[in-house]
VOKOLGU-135223 format. One record per residue (C-alpha): residue in one letter; x, y, z. Coordinates in steps of 0.5 Angstrom, whole numbers, plus 500, padded with zeros to 3 digits. Example, Ala and Ser with C-alpha at 12.3 -4.5 7.8 and 13.67 -1.06 7.14 Angstrom:
A525491516;S527498514;
//
This chain:
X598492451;X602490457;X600490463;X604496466;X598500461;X593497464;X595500470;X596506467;X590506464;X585503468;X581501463;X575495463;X576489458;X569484457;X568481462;X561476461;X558471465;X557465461;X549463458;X551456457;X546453462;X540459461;X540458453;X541450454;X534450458;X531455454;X533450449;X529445452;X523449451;X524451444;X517449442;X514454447;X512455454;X506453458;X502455464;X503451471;X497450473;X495444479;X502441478;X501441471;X504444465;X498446460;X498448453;X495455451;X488456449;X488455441;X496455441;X496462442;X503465444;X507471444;X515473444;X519474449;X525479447;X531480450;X533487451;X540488450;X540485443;X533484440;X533477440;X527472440;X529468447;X522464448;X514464446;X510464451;X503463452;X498467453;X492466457;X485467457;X479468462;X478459461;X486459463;X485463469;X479459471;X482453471;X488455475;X483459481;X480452480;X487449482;X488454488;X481453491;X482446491;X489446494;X488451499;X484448505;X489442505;X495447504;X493450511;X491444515;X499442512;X499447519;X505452519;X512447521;X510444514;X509449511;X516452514;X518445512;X516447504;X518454505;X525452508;X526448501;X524452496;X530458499;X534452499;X533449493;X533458489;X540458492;X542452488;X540455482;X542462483;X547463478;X541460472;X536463476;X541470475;X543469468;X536468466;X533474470;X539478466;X537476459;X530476460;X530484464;X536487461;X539488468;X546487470;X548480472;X551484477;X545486480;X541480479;X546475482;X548480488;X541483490;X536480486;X537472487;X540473495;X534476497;X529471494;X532466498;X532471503;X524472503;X523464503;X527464510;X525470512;X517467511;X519460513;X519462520;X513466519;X509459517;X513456525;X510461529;X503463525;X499459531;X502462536;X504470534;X497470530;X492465534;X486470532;X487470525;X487466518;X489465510;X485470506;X484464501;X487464494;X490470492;X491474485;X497476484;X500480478;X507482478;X512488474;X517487469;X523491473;X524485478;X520480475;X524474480;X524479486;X517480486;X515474486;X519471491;X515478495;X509476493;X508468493;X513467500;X508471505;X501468501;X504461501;X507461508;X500464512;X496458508;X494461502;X495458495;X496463490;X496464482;X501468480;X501472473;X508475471;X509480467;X509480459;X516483458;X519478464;X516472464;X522467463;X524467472;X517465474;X516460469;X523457472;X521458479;X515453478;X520447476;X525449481;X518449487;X515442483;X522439483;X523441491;X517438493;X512444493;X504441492;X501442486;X496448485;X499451491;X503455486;X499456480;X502461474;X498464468;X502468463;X499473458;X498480457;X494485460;X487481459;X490475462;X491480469;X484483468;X481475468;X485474475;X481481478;X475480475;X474472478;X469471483;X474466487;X479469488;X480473496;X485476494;X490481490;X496483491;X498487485;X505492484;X505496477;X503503476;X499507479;X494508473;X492500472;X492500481;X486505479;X483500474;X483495479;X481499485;X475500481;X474492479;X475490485;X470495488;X464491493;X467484490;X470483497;X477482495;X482484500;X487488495;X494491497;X497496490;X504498491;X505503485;X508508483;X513513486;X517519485;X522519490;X526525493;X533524494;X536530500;X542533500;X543537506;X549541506;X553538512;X552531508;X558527507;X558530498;X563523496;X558518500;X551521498;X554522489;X554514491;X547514493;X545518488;X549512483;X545506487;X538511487;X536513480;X542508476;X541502479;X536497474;X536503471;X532507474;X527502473;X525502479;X519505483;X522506489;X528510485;X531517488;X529521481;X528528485;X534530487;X533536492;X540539495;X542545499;X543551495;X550552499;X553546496;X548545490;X555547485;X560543487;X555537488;X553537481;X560537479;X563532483;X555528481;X557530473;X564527474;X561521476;X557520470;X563520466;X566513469;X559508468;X559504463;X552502459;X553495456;X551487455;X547486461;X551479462;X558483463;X560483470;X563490469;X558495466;X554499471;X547499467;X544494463;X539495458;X531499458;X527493457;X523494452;X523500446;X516503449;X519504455;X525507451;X521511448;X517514454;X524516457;X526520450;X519523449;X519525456;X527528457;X525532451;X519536455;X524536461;X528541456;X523543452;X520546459;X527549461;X532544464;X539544463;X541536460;X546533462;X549526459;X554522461;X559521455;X558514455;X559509449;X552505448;X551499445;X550499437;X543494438;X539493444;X534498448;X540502450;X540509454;X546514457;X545517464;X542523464;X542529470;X536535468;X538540473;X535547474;X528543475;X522546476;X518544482;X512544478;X516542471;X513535468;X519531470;X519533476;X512530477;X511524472;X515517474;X520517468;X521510470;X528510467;X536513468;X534520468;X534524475;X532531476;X535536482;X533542485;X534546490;X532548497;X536553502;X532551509;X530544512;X523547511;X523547505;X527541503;X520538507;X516542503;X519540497;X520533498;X512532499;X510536493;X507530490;X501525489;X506519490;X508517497;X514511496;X520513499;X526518500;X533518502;X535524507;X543525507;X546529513;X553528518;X547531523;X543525526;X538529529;X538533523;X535527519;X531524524;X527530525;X526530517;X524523516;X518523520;X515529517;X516526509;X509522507;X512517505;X512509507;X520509507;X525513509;X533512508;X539516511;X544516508;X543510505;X538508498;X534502495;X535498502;X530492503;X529486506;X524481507;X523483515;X523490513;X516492511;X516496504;X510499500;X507508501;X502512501;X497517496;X498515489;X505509492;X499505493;X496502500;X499496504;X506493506;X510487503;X515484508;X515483515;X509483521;X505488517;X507485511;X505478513;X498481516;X496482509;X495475508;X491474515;X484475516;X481475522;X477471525;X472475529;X469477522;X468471518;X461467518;X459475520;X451475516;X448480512;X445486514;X438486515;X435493514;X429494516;X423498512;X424506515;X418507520;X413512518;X412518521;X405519526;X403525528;X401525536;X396530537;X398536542;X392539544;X392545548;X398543553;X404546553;X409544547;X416541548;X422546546;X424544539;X430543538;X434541531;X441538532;X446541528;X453539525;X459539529;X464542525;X472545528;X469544535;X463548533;X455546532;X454548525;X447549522;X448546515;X450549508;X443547504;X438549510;X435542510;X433537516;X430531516;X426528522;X428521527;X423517529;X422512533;X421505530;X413506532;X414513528;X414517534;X418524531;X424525537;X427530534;X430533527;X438533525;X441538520;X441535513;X449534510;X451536504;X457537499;X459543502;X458541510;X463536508;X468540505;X468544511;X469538516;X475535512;X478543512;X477542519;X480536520;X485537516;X487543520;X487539526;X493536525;X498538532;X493532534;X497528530;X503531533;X501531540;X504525545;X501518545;X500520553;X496527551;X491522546;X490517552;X488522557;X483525553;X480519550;X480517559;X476524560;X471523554;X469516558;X469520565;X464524561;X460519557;X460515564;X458520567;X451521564;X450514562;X443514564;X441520558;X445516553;X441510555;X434513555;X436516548;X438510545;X432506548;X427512544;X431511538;X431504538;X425501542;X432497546;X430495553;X432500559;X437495561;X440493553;X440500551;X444502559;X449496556;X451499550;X453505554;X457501559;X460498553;X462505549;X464508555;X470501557;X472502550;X474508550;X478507556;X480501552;X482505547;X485511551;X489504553;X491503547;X494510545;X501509548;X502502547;X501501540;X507501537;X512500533;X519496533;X526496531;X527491525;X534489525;X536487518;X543484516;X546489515;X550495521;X544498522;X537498525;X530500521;X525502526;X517501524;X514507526;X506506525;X504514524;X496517523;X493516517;X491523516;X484525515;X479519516;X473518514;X467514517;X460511516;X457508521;X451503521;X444503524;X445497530;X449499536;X449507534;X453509540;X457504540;X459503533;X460510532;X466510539;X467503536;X470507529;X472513531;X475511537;X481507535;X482512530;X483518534;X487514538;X493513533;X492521532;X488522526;X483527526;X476524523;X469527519;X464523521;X456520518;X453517524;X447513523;X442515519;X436512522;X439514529;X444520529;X443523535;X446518540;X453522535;X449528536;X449528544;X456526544;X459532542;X457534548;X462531551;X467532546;X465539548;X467538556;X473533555;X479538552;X478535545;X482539540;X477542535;X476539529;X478532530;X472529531;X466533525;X460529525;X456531519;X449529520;X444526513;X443520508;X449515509;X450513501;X451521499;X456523505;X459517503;X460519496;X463526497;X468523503;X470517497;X471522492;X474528496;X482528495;X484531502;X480525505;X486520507;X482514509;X475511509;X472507513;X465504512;X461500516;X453500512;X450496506;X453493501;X451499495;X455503500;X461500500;X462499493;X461506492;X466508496;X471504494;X470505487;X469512488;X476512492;X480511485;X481519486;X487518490;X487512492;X486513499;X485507504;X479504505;X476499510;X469496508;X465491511;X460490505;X455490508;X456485514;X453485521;X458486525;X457484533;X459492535;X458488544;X464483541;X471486543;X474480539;X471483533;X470490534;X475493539;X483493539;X487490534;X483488530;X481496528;X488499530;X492496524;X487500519;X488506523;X496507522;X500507517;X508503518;X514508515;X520503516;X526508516;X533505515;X538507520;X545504517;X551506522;X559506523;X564507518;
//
């Protein structure tokens, strides 16, 4: 062949990269690899091991060990032994070692790429211009995170040690995401990588002991799923930090429930990639080609539902159709191939099994008519299309080369369509009309957002989602707080409850009866009789009855969650508008704070002047809150690259909260303030023991231009309301301040949709306090981050 033909022809020849040095280290570790723990390498339990398979060609690469409960002991053991003296190291040290560990990844990038490829199936292409570089990325990025941690986080400190798990789909990435935060913050870490892929982390380990990095400061554990439940279960372990499917973000939800572990999931997605009929059609068919073929559409983040305008539907999917026929499938090790291999026959299988029911259910299949590979876990590029919105492959993470479109013919529509899902990951919005797509991004419930652009991350960027997606943040400010805690709240002490009072009767006689008055719910701006017609008295703590309040239940609390969810042009309304009305609630409140006084000292046998304190501390919380509601914002984060990503932090949603029996006003505008503040609307249990301190409030709320429904107050047994909020679907968040039973029953009971929960597992919290119960410290938890990507110029 001449090379006039090849120009003719424009035709691609092999082009691989060479595995010399990867197979060479493989070599050296012919007798199987070990953990890494304390700094040392330890032999598996009973010499068990497993194969690890390269996907592309089916081959034994390496046996690797598998770990047990005693593996993970001992490693939890190293960390915790590790841990004190790594964060008294102080953050330029920590820097120091952060700073080598970037250093010394990229002088081992091309091993690091090459081993990443064989062991994943992903191209080498892939992992050597995006995985690899931002590794290094995030150990910079983290190492000056570790410089400033004294002066940008004076109030808080490491969470301790931390679990991790990791996935098979960027198995170096994720690492990198994970242990960079934790080890820059003063945490120490043991790592579990993926079965499939855990060759890259192995690897690490001996790059970070060579560059100097303290034994036990990293510890890896590899196994199988039993190995990651022994890290979940462990009593001493802080913290997990777990990324994988939604199904096993479930199982750890509920394990981890009342243990007093932090946990951060970022799960599942089913992302909606939309096409608005004045985008650039050329550009958004390449962001099609680097949302749902990239890694081959192993990714969690994938733009798997393709949703476009119905005006250029057709000559979209031609032009997207006539792209197909130019990707090349092939050996991830040849620099020309655009897709790799899948990463295990189990998961080819799961792509075929679910294409199959995508047609069976009526969707068009198209493939692209692309020569595969005769062995190996090989699969073509694939577009279903007339999709239905309801239709199993449009609800269900595929997790492979496969997208599914549709269409919509209104902006609208386009909103609706993409938020008709339990995930919450990202979407991509492409319009030539900047105000078109900004006007969209916002409305999409989810944790990131692109326009006109895809699969853009950076270590200062703060990825993770909603829902089903999972809660927490990986990258930037948000990302670093999830491996701080404050302060303020550790030493706090158990809970002490008191045994409940007994009832006294006080004899009447003949003089003249008090008016008997019951307190009712407060629902959608209205007080509202309870459902069960039940009540249930308030005694003082010498039995004195001063008064009764509506006995909640199920239906009381579904009623109030319709309520809140209705209310949702609070969460629409401006900064300035929220603050002005939580000033007016402190004018009100202020205004009658010799009432509220008397009423708590009644409830609580408080001195006149304690119980006054409280007021005045509720009130000045408001105003601190009405403070707050136009100055916590977001920021624009400038990654390298033309463009911005601006962090906006949006309301939760809908808020459940469960207040303590202490402090029973001002825990109650302590948790519902910061919360209505950042413009979520909130179904509230007060106190069980002292509720009508909450009761009288929606008296002021009444008087204040409060819109109706966003502040419900659902009066009765703390456990039960608690239950029904943790297991009610609609409800976005929960907090919980009350005993430990109660906190490990709503986040057990949160599993359903894995909604947010804030917990203090039935710690004292000092309610006077502002450093432990007032701004910052709750406002983080009363937002989510949605980090929209803003690329620009041509």
């Amino acid at each position: 062949m001449n090379v006039a033909r090849y120009f003719d022809e424009m035709s691609y020849a092999p082009a691989p990269e060479s595995d010399s040095e990867a197979r060479a280290w493989l070599k050296r570790h012919a007798e199987g690899f070990h953990h890494v723990i304390g700094g040392a390498l330890v032999p598996p339990t009973d010499g068990a091991r497993f194969d690890t398979i390269a996907p592309a060609t089916g081959e034994v690469l390496a046996r690797i060990a598998q770990g047990d409960a005693a593996t993970v002991a001992a490693a939890v053991a190293a960390a915790r032994k590790a841990q004190a003296p790594w964060a008294k190291l102080g953050g330029h040290g920590r820097a120091r070692h952060l700073y080598a560990l970037a250093r010394a990844v990229q002088r081992h990038a091309r091993l690091l790429a090459v081993v990443e490829a064989l062991d994943n199936g992903k191209p080498i292409r892939e992992t050597r211009d995006i995985d690899v570089p931002l590794v290094a990325r995030h150990f910079y990025h983290h190492a000056g995170w570790a410089q400033l941690q004294e002066r940008e986080f004076p109030d808080h400190g490491p969470v301790g040690v931390i679990g991790q798990i990791i996935p098979w789909n960027f198995p170096l990435l994720m690492l990198a995401w994970k242990i960079a935060p934790a080890l820059a913050l003063g945490n120490t870490v043991v790592l579990k990588p993926a079965e499939f892929t855990s060759l890259t982390a192995l690897l690490f380990a001996e790059i970070a002991a060579d560059a100097g990095l303290p034994p036990g400061v990293l510890n890896i554990v590899t196994g199988d799923g039993a190995t990651g439940s022994a890290l979940v279960a462990h009593p001493d372990v802080d913290k997990i930090a777990f990324t994988g499917s939604t199904e096993v973000g479930r199982m750890i939800r509920a394990a981890t429930a009342g243990s007093g572990k932090s946990l951060t999931l970022e799960l599942g997605g089913k992302s909606p990639f939309i096409v608005f009929d004045d985008a650039d059609l050329d550009g958004a068919v390449e962001g099609v080609v680097d949302a749902i073929w990239f890694n081959q559409g192993q990714v969690c983040c994938a733009g798997s539902r393709l949703l476009v305008q119905e005006s250029v539907a057709p000559v979209f999917l031609d032009k997207l159709k006539r792209r197909m026929a130019t990707l090349r499938v092939g050996h991830p090790l040849d620099k020309t191939i655009d897709l790799g291999a899948i990463v295990a026959p189990v998961q080819l299988e799961r792509i075929q099994r679910l294409v199959a029911i995508g047609v069976a259910e009526g969707a068009t299949l198209h493939q692209a008519d692309v020569e595969l590979p005769q062995t190996g876990c090989f699969y073509p590029p694939t577009l279903l299309s007339g999709v239905q919105p309801s239709a199993t492959v449009a609800c269900e993470e595929i997790f492979g080369p496969v997208v599914v479109s549709m269409t919509f013919r209104t902006p609208d529509e386009a909103v609706a369509l993409a938020n008709n899902s339990r995930y919450g990951l990202a979407a991509s919005v492409w319009s030539e009309t900047i105000g078109l797509a900004l006007d969209i991004a916002p409305k999409l419930q989810v944790g990131v957002v692109w326009i006109n652009a895809t699969n853009l991350f950076d270590a200062a960027v703060g990825f993770g989602g909603c829902r089903e997606s999972g809660f927490g943040r990986e990258g930037g400010r948000e990302g670093v707080l999830e491996y701080l805690k404050p302060k303020a709240w550790t030493g706090r002490k158990p809970r002490v409850v008191a045994a409940p009072p007994t009832a006294r009767r006080v004899e009447q006689r003949f003089a003249t009866p008090t008016l008997d008055r019951t307190a009712k719910l407060f629902i959608g701006g209205k007080q509202a009789r309870p459902d069960g017609n039940h009540s249930r008295p308030v005694l003082s703590p010498k039995g004195v009855r001063l008064g009764e309040v509506g006995e909640g239940n199920r239906k009381d609390i579904r009623n109030a969650v319709a309520a809140a969810r209705a209310a949702d042009g609070w969460s629409r309304a401006t900064a300035h508008n929220r603050a002005q009305i939580l000033y007016y609630l402190a004018e009100n409140l202020s205004a009658r704070a010799d009432e509220f006084a008397a009423r708590i000292a009644a409830m609580t046998d408080a001195p006149p002047a304690k119980a006054l304190a409280e007021v005045e501390a509720a009130v000045a919380r408001l105003f601190s809150y009405g403070a707050w509601a136009d100055k916590y914002e977001g920021t624009v984060h400038t990654p390298p690259l033309r463009g911005v990503a601006l962090a906006l932090n949006e309301p939760i949603g809908v808020v459940g909260v469960v207040c303590p029996d202490e402090a029973p006003l001002l825990a109650f505008i302590s948790l519902v303030a910061p919360a209505i503040a950042m413009g979520n609307r909130v179904v509230v249990a007060p106190s069980e023991r002292h509720p009508l301190a909450a009761t009288d409030f929606y008296q002021v709320m009444e008087t204040s231009d409060l819109p109706a429904g966003v502040v419900n107050i659902v009066t009765g047994a703390s456990a039960d309301l608690a239950k029904t909020l943790a297991e009610h679907d609609d409800v976005d968040a929960l907090w919980v301040f009350n005993s430990a039973e109660v906190s490990a029953l709503a986040e057990r009971l949160s599993v359903g949709n894995l909604k947010r929960t804030l917990v203090d597992n039935g710690l004292l919290t000092d309610w006077h306090d502002p450093a432990a119960a007032e701004g910052r410290i709750f406002l983080p938890h009363a937002v989510q981050v949605k980090n929209v990507w803003i690329p620009y110029g041509e």
